[in-house]
N, C-alpha and C positions, 0 to 999 in steps of 0.2 A: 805524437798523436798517431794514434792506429788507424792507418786509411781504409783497410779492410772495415773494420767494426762501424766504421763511418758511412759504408757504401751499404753495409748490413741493416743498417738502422734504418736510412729513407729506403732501403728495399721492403723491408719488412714492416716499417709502419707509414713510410711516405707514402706510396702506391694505395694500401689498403684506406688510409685515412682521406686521401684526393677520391677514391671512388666512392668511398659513404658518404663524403660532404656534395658532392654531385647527385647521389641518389636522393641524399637529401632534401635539395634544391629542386629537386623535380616534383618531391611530392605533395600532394594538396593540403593544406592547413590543419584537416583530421589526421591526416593523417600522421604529420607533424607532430602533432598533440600526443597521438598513441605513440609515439617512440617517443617523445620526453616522458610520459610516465613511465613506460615501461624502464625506461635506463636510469630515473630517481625511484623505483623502485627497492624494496627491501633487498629482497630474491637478486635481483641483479648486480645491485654492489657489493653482496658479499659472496658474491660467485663470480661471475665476467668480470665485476668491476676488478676484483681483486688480481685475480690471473691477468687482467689488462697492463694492469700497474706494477704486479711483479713482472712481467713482458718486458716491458719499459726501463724497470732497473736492472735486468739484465742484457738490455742491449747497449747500455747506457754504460753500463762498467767497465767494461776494455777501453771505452774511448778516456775517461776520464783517470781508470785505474785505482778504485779506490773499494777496495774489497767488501767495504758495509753493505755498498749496493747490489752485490751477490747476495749476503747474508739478509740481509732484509725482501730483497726478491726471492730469494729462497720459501723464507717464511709465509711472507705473501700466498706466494702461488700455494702450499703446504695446509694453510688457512682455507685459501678460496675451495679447494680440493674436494677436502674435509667435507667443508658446510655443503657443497655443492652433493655428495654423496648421501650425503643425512638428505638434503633437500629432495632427491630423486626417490630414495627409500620410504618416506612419509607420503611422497605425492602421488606415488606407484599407483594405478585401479589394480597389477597382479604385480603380486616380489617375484615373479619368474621374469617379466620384463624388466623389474627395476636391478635383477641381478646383472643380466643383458647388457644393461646402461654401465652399470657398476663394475664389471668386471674388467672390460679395458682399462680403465680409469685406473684402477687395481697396480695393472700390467704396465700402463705405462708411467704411471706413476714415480716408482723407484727406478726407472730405466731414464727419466728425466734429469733425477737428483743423482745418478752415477754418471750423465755427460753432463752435469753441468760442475762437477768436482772434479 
């Protein structure tokens, strides 16, 4: 078992996930409400949710060693990407800020999928 990948994984989603479920608990019942639809929303599962869950299979992989879970977080995230790009370009008020949005994305895009091979 790899202890690093282990120490990587509640770092980078242990932490994060204890401080939303805490923010969560503090917030009033509307408010509540507005973050369950906003995250059973269209827009957000096939964007965050997706990058969320290829997140997860790649941190998930060294510990168990079973290369699918690269190649399907791979795709994942490849997918969420994608739609998330179409999705900013449609929703633009100007394509000079949706380029803006869009061209890191771009940039770090293939610099992801070169450290993650």
């Amino acid at each position: 078992m790899n202890i690093d990948a282990i120490v990587r994984l509640v770092l980078m989603l242990g932490i994060p996930a204890f401080m939303m479920w805490r923010g969560y608990k503090k917030m009033s019942e509307e408010e509540r409400n507005e973050v369950k639809t906003d995250f059973t929303s269209k827009r957000f599962i096939f964007t965050g949710g997706l990058v969320a869950l290829s997140w997860v299979l790649l941190l998930l992989e060294p510990i168990f060693e079973m290369t699918w879970m690269k190649t399907v977080g791979t795709a994942l995230i490849s997918i969420g990407v994608m739609v998330g790009i179409v999705l900013i370009w449609l929703n633009a008020p100007s394509k000079r800020k949706a380029l803006l949005k869009i061209i890191p994305l771009l940039i770090l895009f293939p610099i992801f999928l070169w450290a993650n091979y």
